[in-house]
C-alpha positions in Angstrom: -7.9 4.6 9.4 -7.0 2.6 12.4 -5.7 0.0 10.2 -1.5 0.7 10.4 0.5 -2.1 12.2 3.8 -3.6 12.2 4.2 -7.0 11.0 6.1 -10.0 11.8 7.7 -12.3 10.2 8.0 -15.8 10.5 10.9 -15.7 12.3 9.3 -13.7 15.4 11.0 -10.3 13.9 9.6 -6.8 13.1 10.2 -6.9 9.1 8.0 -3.3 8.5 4.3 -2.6 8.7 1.1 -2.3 6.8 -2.3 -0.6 6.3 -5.4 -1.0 5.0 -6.2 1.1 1.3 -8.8 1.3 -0.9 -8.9 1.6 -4.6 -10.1 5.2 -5.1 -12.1 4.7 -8.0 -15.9 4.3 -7.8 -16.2 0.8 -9.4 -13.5 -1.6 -8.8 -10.5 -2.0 -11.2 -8.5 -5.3 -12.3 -5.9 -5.3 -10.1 -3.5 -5.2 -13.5 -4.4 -1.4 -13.6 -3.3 -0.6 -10.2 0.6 1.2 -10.5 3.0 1.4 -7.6 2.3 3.9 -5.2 4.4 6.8 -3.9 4.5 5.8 -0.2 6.3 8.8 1.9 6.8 7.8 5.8 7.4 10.8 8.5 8.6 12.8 4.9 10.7 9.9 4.0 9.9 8.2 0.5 9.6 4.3 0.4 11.1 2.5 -2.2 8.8 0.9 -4.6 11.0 -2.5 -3.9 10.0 -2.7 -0.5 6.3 -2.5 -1.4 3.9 -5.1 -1.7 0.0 -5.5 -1.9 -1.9 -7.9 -0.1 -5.4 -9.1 -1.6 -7.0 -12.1 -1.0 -4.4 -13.5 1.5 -1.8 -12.9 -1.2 1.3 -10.5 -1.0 2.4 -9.4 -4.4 5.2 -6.7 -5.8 3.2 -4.2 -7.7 5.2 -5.6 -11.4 3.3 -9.0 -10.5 0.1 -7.5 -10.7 0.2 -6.9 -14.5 -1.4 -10.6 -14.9 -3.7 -10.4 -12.3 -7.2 -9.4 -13.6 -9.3 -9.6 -10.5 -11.1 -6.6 -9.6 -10.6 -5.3 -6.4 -11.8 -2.6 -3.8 -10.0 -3.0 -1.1 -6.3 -4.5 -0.4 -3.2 -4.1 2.3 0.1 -2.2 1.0 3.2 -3.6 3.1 6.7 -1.8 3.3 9.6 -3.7 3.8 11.0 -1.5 6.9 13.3 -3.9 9.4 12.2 -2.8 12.9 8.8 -1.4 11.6 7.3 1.6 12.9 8.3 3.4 16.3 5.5 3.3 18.4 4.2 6.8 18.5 2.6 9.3 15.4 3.3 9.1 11.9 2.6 10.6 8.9 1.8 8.4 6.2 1.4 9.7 2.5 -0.2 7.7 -0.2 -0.1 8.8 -4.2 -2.0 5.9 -6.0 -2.1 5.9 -10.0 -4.9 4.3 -11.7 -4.9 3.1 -15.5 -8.6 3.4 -16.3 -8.7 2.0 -19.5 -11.7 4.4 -20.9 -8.9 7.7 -19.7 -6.4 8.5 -21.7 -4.0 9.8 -18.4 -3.3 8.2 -15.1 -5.6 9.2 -12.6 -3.9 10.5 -9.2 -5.7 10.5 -5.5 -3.2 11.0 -2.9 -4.0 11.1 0.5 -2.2 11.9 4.1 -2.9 10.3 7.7 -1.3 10.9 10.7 -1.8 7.3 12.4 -0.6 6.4 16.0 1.6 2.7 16.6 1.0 1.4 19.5 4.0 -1.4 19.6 
């Protein structure tokens, strides 16, 4: 909640947005058993190639992650979405997949927020 906002890029420009997520799982998981999300924006889908997580400082495509086996809790997704959010209300859809290596299926928690942009 509260935690959607566009970002900029070096260059001064608008180059999409980001939020705040959590890994829905009760103990923290290495970050190699985190898939690509489904992102949906105002009921359009978000390409997995214009995603990115964000933990520690660093930005990372969700493939790059397969090495990484730091455990995590919390993390920032970025879209790759020139201009960013309008200001104004969104709907923002999350699926996340989880490989819980004691389950033999992926677990699913999806989740939906309408958030507000100011600029």
């Amino acid at each position: 909640e509260d935690s959607v906002r566009n970002a900029i890029g070096a260059d001064g420009a608008v180059e999409g947005f980001s939020f705040e997520t959590h890994i829905a799982y009760y103990r923290g998981l290495g970050l190699s058993m985190v898939e690509a999300p489904d992102v949906v924006v105002d009921g359009e889908a978000v390409p997995v190639e214009d995603l990115r997580l964000r933990y520690k400082g660093v930005a990372r495509t969700f493939a790059e992650l397969a090495d990484i086996a730091d455990v995590g809790t919390f993390a920032e997704i970025l879209v790759r979405l020139p201009g960013g959010l309008a200001p104004g209300e969104h709907e923002i859809t999350v699926n996340q997949r989880l490989r819980v290596s004691y389950m033999p299926i992926l677990t699913e928690n999806r989740f939906t927020r309408k958030v507000t942009v100011d600029r």
